[in-house]
Chimera marker file (.cmm) of the C-alpha trace (Angstrom):
<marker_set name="trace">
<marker id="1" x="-15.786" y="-4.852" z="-5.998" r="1" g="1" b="0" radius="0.5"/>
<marker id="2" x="-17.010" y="-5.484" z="-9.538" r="1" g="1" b="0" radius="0.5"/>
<marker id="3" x="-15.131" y="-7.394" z="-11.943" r="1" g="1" b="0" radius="0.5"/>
<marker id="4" x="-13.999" y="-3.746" z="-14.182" r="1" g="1" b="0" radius="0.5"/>
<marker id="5" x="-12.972" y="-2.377" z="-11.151" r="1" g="1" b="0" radius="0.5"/>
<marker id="6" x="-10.606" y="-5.279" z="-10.271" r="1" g="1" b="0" radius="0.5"/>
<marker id="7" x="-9.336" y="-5.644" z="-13.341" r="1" g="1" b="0" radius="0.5"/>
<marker id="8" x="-8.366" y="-1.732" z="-13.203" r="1" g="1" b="0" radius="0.5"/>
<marker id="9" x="-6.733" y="-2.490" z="-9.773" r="1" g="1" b="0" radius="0.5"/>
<marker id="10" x="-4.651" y="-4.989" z="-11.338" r="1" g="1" b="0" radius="0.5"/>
<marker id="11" x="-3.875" y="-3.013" z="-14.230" r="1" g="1" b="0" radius="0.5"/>
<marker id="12" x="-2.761" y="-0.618" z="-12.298" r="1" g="1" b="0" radius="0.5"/>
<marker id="13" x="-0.666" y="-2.599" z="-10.322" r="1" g="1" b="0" radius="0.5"/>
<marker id="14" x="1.088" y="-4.117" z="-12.879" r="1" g="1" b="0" radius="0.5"/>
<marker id="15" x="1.700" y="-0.742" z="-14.720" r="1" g="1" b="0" radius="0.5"/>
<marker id="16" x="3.121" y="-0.047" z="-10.927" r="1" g="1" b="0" radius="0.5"/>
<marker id="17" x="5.626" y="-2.623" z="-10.814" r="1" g="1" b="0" radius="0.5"/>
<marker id="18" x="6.506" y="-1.869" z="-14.654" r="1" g="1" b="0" radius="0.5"/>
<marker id="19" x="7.763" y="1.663" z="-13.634" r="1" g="1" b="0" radius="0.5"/>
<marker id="20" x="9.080" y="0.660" z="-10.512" r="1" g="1" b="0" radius="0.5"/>
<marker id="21" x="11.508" y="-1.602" z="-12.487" r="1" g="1" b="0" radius="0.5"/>
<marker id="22" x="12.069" y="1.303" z="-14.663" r="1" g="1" b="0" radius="0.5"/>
<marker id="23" x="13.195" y="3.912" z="-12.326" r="1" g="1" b="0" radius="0.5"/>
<marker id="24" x="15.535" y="1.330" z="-10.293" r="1" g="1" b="0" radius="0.5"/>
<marker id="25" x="16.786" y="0.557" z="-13.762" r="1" g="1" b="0" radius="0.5"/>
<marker id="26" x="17.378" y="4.292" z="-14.719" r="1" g="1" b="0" radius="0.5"/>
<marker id="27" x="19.152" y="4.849" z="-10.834" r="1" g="1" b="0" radius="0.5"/>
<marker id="28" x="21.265" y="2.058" z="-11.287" r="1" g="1" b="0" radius="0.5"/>
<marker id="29" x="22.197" y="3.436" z="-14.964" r="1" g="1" b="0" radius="0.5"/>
<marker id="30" x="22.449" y="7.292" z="-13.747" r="1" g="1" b="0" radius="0.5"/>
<marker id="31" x="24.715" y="6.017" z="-10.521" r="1" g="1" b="0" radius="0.5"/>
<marker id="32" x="27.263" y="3.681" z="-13.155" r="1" g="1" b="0" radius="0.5"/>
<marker id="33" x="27.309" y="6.495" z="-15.409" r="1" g="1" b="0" radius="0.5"/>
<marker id="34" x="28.520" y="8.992" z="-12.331" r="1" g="1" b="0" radius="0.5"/>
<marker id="35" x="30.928" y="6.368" z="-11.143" r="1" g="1" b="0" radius="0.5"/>
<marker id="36" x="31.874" y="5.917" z="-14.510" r="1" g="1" b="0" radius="0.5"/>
<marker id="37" x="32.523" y="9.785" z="-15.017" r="1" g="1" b="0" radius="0.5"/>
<marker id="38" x="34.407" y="10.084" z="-11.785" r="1" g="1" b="0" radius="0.5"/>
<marker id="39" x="36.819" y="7.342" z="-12.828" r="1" g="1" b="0" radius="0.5"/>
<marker id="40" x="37.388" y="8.974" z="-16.169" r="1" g="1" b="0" radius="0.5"/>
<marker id="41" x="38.219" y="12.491" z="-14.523" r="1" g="1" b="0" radius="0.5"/>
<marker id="42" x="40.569" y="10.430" z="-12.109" r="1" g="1" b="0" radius="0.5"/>
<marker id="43" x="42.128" y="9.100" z="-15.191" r="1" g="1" b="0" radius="0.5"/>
<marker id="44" x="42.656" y="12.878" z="-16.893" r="1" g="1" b="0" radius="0.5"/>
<marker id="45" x="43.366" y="14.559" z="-13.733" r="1" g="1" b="0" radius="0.5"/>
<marker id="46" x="46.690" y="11.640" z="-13.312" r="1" g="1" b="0" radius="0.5"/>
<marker id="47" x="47.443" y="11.194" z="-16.972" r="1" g="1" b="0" radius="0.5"/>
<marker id="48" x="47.108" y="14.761" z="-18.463" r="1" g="1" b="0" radius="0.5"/>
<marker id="49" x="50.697" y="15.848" z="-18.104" r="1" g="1" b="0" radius="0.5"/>
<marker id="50" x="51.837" y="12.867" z="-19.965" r="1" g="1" b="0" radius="0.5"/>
<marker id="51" x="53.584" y="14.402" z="-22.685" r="1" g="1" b="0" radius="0.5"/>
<marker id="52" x="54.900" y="16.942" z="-20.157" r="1" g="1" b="0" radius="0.5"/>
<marker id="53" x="56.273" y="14.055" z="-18.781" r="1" g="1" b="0" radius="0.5"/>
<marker id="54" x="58.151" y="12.850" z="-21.682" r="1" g="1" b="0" radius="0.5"/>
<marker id="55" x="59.691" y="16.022" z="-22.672" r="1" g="1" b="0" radius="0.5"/>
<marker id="56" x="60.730" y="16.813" z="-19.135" r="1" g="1" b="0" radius="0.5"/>
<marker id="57" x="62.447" y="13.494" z="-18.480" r="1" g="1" b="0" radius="0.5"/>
<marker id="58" x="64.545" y="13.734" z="-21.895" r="1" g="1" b="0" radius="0.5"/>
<marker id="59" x="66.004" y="16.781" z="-20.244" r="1" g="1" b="0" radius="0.5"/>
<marker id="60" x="66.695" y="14.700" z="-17.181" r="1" g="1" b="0" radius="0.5"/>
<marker id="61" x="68.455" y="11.786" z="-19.025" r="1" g="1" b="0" radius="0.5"/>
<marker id="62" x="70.540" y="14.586" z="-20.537" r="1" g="1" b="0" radius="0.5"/>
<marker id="63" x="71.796" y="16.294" z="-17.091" r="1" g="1" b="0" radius="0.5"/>
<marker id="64" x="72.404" y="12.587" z="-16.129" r="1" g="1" b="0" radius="0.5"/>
<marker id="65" x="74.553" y="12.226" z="-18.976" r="1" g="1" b="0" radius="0.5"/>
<marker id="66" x="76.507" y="14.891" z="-17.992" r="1" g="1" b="0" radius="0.5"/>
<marker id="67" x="76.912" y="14.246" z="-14.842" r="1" g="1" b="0" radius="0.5"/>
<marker id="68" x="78.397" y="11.265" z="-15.277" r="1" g="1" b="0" radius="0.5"/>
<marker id="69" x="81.272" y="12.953" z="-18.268" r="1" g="1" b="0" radius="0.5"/>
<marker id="70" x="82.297" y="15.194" z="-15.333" r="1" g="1" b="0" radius="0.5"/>
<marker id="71" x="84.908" y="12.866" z="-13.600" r="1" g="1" b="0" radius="0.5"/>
<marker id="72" x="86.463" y="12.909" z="-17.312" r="1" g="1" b="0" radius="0.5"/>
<marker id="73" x="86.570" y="16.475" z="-17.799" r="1" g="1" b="0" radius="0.5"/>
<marker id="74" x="87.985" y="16.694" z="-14.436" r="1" g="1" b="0" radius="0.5"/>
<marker id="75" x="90.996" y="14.750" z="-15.211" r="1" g="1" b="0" radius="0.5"/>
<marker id="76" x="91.637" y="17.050" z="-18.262" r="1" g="1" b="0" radius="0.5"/>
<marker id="77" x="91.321" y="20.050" z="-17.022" r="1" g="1" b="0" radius="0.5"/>
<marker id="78" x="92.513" y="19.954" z="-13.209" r="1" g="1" b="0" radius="0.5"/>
<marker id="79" x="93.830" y="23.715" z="-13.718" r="1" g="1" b="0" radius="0.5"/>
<marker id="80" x="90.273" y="24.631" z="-13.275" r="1" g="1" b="0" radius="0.5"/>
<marker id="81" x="88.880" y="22.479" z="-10.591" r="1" g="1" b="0" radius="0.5"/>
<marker id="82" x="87.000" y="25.224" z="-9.090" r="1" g="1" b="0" radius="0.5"/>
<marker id="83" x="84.974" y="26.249" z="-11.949" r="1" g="1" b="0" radius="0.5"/>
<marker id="84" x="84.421" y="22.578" z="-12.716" r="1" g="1" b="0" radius="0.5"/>
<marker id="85" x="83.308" y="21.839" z="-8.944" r="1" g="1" b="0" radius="0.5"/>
<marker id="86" x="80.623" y="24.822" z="-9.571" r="1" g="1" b="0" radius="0.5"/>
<marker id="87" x="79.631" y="23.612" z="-12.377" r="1" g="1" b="0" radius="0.5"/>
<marker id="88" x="79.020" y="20.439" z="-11.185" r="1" g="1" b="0" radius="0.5"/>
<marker id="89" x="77.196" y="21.524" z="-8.239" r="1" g="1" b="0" radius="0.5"/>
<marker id="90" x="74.893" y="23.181" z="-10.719" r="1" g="1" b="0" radius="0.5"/>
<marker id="91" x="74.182" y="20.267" z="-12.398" r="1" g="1" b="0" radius="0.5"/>
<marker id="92" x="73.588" y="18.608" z="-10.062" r="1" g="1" b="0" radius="0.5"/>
<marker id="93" x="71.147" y="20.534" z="-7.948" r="1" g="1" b="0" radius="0.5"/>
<marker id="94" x="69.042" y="21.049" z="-10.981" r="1" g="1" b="0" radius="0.5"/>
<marker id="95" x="69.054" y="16.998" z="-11.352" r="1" g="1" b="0" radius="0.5"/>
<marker id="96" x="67.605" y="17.136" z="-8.130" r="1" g="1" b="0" radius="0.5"/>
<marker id="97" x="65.332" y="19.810" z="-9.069" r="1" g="1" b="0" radius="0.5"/>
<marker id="98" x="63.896" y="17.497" z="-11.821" r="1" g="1" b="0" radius="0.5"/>
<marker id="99" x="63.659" y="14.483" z="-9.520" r="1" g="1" b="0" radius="0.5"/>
<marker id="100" x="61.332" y="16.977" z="-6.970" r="1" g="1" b="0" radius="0.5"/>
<marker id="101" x="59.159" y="18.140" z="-10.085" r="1" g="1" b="0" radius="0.5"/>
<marker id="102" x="58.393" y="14.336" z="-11.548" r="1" g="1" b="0" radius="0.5"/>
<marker id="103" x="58.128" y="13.271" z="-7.751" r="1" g="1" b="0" radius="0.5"/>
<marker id="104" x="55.615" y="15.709" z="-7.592" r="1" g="1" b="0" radius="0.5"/>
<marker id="105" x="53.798" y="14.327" z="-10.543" r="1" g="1" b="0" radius="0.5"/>
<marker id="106" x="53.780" y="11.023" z="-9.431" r="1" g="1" b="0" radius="0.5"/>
<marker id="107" x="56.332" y="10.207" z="-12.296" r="1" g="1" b="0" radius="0.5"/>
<marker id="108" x="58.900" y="7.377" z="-10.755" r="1" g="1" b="0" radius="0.5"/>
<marker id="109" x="61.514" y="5.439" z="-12.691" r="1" g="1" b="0" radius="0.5"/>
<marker id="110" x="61.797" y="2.048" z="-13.329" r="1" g="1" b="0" radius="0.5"/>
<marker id="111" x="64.773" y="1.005" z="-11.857" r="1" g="1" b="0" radius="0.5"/>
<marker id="112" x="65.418" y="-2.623" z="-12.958" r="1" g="1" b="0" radius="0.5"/>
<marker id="113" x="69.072" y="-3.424" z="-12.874" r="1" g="1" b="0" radius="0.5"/>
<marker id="114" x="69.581" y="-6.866" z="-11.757" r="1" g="1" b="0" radius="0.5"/>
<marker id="115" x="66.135" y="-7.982" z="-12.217" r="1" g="1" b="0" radius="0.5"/>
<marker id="116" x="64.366" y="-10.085" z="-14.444" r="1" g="1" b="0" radius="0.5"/>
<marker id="117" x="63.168" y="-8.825" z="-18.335" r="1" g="1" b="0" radius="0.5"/>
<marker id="118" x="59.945" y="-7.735" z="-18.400" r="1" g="1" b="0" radius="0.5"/>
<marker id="119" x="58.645" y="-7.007" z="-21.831" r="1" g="1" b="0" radius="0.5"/>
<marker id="120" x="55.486" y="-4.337" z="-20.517" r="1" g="1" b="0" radius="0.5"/>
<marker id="121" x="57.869" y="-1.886" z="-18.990" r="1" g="1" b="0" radius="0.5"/>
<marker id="122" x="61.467" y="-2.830" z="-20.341" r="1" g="1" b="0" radius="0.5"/>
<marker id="123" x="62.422" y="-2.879" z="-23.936" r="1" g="1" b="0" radius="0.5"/>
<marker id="124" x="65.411" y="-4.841" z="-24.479" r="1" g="1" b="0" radius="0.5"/>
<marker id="125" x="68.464" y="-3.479" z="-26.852" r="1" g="1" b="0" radius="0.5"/>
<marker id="126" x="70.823" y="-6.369" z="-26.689" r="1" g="1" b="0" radius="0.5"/>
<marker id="127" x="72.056" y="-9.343" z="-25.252" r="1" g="1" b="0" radius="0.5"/>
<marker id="128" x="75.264" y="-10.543" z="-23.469" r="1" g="1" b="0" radius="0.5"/>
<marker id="129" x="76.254" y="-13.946" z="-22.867" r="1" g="1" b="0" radius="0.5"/>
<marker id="130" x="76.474" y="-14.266" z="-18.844" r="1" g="1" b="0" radius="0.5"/>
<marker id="131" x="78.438" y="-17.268" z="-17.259" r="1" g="1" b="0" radius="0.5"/>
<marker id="132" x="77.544" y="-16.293" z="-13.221" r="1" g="1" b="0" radius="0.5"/>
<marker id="133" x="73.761" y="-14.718" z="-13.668" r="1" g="1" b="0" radius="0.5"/>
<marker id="134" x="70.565" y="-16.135" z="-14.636" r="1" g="1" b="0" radius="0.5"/>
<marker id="135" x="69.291" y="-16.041" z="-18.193" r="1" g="1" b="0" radius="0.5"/>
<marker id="136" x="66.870" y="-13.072" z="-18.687" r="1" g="1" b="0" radius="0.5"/>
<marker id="137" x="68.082" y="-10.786" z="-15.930" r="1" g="1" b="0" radius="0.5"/>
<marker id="138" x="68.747" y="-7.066" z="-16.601" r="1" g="1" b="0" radius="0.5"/>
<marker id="139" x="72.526" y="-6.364" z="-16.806" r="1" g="1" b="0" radius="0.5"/>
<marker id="140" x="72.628" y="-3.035" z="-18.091" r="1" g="1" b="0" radius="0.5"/>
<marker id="141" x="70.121" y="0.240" z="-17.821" r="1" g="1" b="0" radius="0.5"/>
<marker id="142" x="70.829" y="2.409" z="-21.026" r="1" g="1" b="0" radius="0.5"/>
<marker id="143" x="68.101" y="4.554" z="-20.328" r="1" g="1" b="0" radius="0.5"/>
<marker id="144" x="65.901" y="4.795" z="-17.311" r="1" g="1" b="0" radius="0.5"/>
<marker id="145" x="62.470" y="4.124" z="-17.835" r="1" g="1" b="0" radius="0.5"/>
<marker id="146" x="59.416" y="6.094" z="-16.230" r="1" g="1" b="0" radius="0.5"/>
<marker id="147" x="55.818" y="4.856" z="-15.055" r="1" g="1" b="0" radius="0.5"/>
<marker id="148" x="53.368" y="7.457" z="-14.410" r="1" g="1" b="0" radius="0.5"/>
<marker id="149" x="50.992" y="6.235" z="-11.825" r="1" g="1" b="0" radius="0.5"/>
<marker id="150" x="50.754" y="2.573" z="-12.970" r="1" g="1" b="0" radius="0.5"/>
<marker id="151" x="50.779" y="3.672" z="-16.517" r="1" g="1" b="0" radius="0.5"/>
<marker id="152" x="53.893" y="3.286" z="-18.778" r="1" g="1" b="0" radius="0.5"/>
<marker id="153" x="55.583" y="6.727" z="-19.758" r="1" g="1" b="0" radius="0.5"/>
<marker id="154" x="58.607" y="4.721" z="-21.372" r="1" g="1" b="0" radius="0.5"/>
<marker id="155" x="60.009" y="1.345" z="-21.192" r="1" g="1" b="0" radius="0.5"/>
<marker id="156" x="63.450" y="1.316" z="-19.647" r="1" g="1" b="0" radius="0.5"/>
<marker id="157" x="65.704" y="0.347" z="-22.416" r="1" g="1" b="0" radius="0.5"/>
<marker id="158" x="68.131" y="-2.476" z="-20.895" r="1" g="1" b="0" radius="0.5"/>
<marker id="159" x="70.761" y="-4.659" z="-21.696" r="1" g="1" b="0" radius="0.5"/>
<marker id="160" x="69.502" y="-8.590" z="-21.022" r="1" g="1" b="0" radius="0.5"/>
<marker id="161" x="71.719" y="-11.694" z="-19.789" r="1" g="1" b="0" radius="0.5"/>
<marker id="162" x="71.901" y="-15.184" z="-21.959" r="1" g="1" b="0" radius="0.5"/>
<marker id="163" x="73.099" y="-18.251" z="-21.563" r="1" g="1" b="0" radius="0.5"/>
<marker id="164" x="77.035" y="-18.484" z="-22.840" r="1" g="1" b="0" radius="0.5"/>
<marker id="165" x="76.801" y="-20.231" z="-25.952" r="1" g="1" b="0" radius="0.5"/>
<marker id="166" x="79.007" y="-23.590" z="-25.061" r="1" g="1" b="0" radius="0.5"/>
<marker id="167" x="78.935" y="-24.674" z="-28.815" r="1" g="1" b="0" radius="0.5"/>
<marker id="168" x="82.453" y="-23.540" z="-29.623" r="1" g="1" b="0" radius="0.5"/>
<link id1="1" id2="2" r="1" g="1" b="0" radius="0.2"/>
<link id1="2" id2="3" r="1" g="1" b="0" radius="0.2"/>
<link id1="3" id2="4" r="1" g="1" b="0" radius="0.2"/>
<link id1="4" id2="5" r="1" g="1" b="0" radius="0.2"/>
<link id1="5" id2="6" r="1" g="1" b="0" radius="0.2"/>
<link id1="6" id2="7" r="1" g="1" b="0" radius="0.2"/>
<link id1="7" id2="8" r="1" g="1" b="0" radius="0.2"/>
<link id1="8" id2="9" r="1" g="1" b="0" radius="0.2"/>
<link id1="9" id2="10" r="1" g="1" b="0" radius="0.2"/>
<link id1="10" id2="11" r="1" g="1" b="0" radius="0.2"/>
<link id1="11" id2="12" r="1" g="1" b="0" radius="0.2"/>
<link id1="12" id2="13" r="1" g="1" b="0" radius="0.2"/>
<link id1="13" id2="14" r="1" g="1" b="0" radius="0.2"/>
<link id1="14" id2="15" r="1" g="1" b="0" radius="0.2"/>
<link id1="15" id2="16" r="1" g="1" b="0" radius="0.2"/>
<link id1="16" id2="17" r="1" g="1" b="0" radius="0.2"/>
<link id1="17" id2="18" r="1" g="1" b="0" radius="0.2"/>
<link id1="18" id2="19" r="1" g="1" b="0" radius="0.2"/>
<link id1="19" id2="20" r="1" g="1" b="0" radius="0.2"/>
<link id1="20" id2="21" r="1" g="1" b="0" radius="0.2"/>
<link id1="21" id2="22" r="1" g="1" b="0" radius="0.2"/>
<link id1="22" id2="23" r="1" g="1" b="0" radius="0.2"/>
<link id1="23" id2="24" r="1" g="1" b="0" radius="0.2"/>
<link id1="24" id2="25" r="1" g="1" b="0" radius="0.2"/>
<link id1="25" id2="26" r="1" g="1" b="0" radius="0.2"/>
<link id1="26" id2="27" r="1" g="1" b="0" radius="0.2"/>
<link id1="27" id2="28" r="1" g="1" b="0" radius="0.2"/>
<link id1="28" id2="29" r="1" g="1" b="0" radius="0.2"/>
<link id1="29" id2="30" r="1" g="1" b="0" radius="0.2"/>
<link id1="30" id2="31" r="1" g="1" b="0" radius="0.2"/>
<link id1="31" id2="32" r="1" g="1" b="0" radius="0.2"/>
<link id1="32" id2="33" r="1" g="1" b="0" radius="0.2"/>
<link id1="33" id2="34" r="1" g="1" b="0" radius="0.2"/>
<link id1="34" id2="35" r="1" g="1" b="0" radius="0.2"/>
<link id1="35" id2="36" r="1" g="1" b="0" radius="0.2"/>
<link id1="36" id2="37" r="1" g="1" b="0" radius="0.2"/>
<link id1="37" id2="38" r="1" g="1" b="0" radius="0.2"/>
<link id1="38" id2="39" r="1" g="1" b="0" radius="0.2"/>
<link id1="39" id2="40" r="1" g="1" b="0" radius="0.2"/>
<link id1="40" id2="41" r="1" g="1" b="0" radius="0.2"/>
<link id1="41" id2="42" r="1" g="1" b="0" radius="0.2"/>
<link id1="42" id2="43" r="1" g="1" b="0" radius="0.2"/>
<link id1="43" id2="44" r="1" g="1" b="0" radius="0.2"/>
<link id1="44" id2="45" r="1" g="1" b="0" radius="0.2"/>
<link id1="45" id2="46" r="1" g="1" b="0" radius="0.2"/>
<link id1="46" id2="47" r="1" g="1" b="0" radius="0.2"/>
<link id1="47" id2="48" r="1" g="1" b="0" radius="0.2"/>
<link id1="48" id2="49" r="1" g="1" b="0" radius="0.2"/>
<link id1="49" id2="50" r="1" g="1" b="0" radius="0.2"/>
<link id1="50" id2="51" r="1" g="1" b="0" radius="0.2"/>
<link id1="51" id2="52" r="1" g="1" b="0" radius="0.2"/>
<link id1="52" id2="53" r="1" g="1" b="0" radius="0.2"/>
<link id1="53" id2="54" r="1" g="1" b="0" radius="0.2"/>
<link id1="54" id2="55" r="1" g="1" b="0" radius="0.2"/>
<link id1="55" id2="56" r="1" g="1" b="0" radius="0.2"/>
<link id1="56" id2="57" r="1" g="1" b="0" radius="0.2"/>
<link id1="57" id2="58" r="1" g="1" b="0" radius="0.2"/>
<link id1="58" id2="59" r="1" g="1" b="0" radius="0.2"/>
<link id1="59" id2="60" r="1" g="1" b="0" radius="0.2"/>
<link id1="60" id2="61" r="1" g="1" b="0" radius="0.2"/>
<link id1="61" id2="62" r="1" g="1" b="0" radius="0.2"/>
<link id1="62" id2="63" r="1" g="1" b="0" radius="0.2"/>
<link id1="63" id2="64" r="1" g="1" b="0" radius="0.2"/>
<link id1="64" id2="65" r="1" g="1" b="0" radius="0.2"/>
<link id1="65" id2="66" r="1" g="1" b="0" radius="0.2"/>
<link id1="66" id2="67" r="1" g="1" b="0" radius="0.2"/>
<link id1="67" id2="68" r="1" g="1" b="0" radius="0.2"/>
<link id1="68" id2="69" r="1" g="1" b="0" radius="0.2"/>
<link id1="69" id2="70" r="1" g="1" b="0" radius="0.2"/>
<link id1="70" id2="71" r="1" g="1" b="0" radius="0.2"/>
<link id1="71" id2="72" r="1" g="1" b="0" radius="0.2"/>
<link id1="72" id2="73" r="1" g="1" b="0" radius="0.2"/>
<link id1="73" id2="74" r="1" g="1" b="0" radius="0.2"/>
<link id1="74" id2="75" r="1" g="1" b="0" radius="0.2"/>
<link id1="75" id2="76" r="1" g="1" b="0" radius="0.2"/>
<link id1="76" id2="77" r="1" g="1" b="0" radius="0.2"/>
<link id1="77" id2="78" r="1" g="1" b="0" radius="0.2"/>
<link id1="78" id2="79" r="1" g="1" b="0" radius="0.2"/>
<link id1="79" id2="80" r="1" g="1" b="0" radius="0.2"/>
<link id1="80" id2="81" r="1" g="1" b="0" radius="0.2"/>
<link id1="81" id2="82" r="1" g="1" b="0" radius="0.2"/>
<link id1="82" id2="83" r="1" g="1" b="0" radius="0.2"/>
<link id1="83" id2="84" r="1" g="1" b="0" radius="0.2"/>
<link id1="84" id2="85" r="1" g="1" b="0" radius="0.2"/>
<link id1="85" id2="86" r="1" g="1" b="0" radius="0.2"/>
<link id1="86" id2="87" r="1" g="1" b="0" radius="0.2"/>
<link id1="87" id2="88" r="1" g="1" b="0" radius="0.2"/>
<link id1="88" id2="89" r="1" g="1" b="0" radius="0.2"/>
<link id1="89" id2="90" r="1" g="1" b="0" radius="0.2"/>
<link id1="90" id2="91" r="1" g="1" b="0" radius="0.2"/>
<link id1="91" id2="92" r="1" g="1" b="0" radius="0.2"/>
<link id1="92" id2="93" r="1" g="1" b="0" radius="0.2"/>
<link id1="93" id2="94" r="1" g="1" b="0" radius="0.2"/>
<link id1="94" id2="95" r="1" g="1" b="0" radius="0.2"/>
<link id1="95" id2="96" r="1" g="1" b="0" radius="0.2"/>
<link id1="96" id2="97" r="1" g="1" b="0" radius="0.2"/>
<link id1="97" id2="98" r="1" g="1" b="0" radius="0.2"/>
<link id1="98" id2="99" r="1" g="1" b="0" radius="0.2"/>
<link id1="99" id2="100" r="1" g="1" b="0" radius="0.2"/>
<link id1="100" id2="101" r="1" g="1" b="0" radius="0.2"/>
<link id1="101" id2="102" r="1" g="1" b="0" radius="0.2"/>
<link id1="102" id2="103" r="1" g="1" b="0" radius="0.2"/>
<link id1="103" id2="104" r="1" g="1" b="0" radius="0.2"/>
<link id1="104" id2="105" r="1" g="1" b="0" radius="0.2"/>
<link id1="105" id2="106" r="1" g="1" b="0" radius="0.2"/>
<link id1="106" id2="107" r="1" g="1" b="0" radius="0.2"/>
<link id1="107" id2="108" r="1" g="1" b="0" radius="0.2"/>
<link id1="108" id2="109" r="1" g="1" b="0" radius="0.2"/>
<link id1="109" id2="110" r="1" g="1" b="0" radius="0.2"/>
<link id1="110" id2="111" r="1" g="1" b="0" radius="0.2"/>
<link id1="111" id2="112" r="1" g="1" b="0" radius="0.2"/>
<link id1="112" id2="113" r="1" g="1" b="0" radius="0.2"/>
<link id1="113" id2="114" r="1" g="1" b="0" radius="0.2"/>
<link id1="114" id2="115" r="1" g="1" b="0" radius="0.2"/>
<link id1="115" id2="116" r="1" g="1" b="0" radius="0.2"/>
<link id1="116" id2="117" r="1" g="1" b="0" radius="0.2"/>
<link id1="117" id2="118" r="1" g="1" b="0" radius="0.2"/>
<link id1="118" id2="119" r="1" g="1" b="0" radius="0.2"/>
<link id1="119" id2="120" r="1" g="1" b="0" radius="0.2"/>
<link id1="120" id2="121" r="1" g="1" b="0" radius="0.2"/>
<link id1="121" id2="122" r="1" g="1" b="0" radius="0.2"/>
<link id1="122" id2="123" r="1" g="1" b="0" radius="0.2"/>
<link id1="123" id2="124" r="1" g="1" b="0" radius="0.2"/>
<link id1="124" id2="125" r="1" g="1" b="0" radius="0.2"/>
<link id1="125" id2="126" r="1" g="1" b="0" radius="0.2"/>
<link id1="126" id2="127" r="1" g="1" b="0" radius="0.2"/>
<link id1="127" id2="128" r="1" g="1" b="0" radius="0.2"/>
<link id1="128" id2="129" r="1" g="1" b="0" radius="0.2"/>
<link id1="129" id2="130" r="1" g="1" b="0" radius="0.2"/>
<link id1="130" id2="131" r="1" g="1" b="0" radius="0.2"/>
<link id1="131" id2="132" r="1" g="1" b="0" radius="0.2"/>
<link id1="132" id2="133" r="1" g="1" b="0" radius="0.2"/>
<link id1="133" id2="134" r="1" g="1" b="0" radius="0.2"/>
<link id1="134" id2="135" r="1" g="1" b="0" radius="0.2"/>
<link id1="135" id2="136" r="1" g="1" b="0" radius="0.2"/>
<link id1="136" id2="137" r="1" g="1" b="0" radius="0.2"/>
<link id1="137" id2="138" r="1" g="1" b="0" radius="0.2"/>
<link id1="138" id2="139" r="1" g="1" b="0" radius="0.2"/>
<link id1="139" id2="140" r="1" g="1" b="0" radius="0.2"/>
<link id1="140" id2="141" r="1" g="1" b="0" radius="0.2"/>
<link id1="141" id2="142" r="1" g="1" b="0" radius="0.2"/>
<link id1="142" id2="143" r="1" g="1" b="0" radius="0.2"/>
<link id1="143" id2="144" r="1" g="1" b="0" radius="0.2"/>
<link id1="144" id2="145" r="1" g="1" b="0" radius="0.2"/>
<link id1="145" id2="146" r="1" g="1" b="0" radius="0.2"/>
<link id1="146" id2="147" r="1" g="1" b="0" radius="0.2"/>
<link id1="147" id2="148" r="1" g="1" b="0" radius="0.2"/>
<link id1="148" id2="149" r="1" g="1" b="0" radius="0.2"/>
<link id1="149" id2="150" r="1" g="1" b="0" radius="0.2"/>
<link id1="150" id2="151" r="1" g="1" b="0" radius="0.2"/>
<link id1="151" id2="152" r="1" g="1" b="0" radius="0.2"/>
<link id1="152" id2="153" r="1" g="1" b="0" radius="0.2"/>
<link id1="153" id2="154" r="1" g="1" b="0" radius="0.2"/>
<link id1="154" id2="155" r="1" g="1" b="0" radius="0.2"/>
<link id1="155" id2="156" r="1" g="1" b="0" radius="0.2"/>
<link id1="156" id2="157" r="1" g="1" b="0" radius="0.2"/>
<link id1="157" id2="158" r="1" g="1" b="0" radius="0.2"/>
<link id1="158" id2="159" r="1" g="1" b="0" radius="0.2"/>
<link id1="159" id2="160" r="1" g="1" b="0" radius="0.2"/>
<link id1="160" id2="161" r="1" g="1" b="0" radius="0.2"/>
<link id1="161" id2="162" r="1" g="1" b="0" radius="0.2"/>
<link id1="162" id2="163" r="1" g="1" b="0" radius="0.2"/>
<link id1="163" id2="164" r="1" g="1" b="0" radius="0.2"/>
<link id1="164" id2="165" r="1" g="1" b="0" radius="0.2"/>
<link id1="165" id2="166" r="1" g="1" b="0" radius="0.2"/>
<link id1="166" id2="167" r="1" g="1" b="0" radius="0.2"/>
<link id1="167" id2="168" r="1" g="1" b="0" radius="0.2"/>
</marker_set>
């Protein structure tokens, strides 16, 4: 082989290996980019209904609500316990109803009575001074809170235990 010729060869070669490294480079790109992609339309696909969400489950907390004002109505107005009991029954399958339908979207409540504070998923509205339960423990759910997946929809607002104050 002359001496041209060989250097040619190992021109070549290199320019070889240069593109070689290239294209892995570009598959490893195109394949991060796909996984990337598929994540992201994981993430849409789970977390598109979100405000959905959030109206719905103000509608929920408001048949709650009333579900629980029924024993009172029932003690004013026993003359028409039947048309209470109906109504009652209404409200109550349609609770369900709404249970089903954020069941269905993968919408569950944070259920955190008697647990301890946790400031990512509960927001905290007041405190009472406990003598029999442990300092930072949920005493109280004012309003359920809702996670969607693993993503917050709303904190759980709570009521949190404290040490009684023994300086009086």
């Amino acid at each position: 082989m002359s001496v041209e010729l060989l250097k040619t060869y190992h021109l070549i070669k290199e320019e070889n290996k240069i593109f070689k490294d290239q294209l892995l480079r570009s598959i490893a790109e195109t394949e991060n980019t796909r996984k990337r992609l598929n994540k992201d339309k994981q993430e849409i696909s789970h977390y598109s209904i979100m405000n959905f969400a959030r109206d719905i489950i103000s509608i929920k907390d408001n048949l709650e609500r009333a579900i629980s004002n029924i024993a009172k109505i029932e003690e004013i107005e026993k003359k028409e316990v039947n048309n209470i009991e109906s109504f009652l029954k209404g409200i109550i399958i349609t609770n369900k109803e709404f249970s089903n339908i954020l069941k269905k979207y993968n919408i569950k409540e944070i259920n955190p009575l008697n647990k301890k504070f946790d400031s990512n998923i509960h927001q905290a509205m007041f405190e009472e001074e406990q003598e029999n339960i442990e300092p930072n423990t949920i005493t109280k759910v004012l309003q359920t809170g809702y996670l969607i997946k693993d993503k917050l929809l709303r904190p759980a607002m709570v009521s949190v235990s404290k040490r009684k104050n023994t300086n009086k």
